[in-house]
Structure formats: structure tokens, C-alpha cells
C-alpha positions in Angstrom: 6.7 9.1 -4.3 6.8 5.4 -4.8 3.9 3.0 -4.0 4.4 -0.6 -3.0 1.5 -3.4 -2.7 1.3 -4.3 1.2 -1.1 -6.2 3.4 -1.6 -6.0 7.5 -2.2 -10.0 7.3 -2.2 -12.9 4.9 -5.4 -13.1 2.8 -6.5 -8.9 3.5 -7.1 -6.8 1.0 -3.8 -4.9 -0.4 -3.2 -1.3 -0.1 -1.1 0.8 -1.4 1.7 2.7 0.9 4.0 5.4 0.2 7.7 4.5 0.8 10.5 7.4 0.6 12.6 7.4 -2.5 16.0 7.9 -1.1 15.9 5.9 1.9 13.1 2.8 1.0 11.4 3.2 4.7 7.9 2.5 5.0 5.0 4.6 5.8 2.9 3.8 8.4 -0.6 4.6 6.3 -1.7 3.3 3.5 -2.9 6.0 0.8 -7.1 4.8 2.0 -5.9 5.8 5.2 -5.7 2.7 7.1 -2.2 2.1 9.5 -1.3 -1.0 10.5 -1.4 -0.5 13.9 -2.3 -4.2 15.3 1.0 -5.6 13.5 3.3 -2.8 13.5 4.6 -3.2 10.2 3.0 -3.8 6.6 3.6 -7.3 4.7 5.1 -6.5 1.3 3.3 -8.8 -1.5 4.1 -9.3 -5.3 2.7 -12.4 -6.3 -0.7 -11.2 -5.8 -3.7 -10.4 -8.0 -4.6 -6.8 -8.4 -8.2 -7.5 -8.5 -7.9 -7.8 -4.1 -6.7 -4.3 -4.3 -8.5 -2.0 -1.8 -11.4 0.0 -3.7 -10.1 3.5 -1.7 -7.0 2.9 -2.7 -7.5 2.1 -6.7 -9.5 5.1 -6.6 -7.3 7.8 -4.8 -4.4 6.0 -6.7 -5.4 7.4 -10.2 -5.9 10.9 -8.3 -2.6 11.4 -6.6 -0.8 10.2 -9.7 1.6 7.5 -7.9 5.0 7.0 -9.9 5.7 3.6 -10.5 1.3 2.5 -10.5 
């Protein structure tokens, strides 16, 4: 499993979603559990500080081991 930084909107908290290895798609959820249901899709960001990364996420990120985090 891979892990990309992603947003709903500009200026939210980022989140960490799951994308599939072979084919690069998206999940809908991040790994805190929230979707991004209002947009429809998540808003990949790199030029962002880590320290507006979602406290569920930094947490359950060090207990599912993500690859590339």
C-alpha cells in the first residue's frame, strides 16, 4: 500500500489515503476514516507542511506501517 497527502478543500487538514500500487486510483477514505463525499474526489498536495496533518491519521499511520510514510 502507498499513502499520498490529500485534502477535501484548500486550507483543510491533510489526510492520508491509500492509492493501489499497480493501477495509481484513489481511495475514497482517508486512513482516519473520513471520505470526501461533498467533493467527490481528494485534492493531491506536496507543497505542504506536515505539521496540518490530521492527528488520526499521524497516529494510525505509524500503526499500519504505510510504505512510502
Amino acid at each position: 500500500m502507498f499513502a499520498r497527502f490529500a485534502q477535501e478543500y484548500g486550507g483543510q487538514k491533510l489526510h492520508i489515503v491509500k492509492t493501489d500500487v499497480n493501477s495509481q486510483s484513489v481511495e475514497n477514505y482517508a486512513i482516519c476514516g473520513r471520505n470526501c463525499s461533498k467533493r467527490g474526489n481528494w485534492r493531491m498536495t506536496i507543497n505542504m507542511p506536515l505539521a496540518s496533518l490530521c492527528g488520526n491519521c499521524k497516529k494510525l499511520a505509524k500503526d499500519v506501517k504505510i510504505i512510502n510514510f
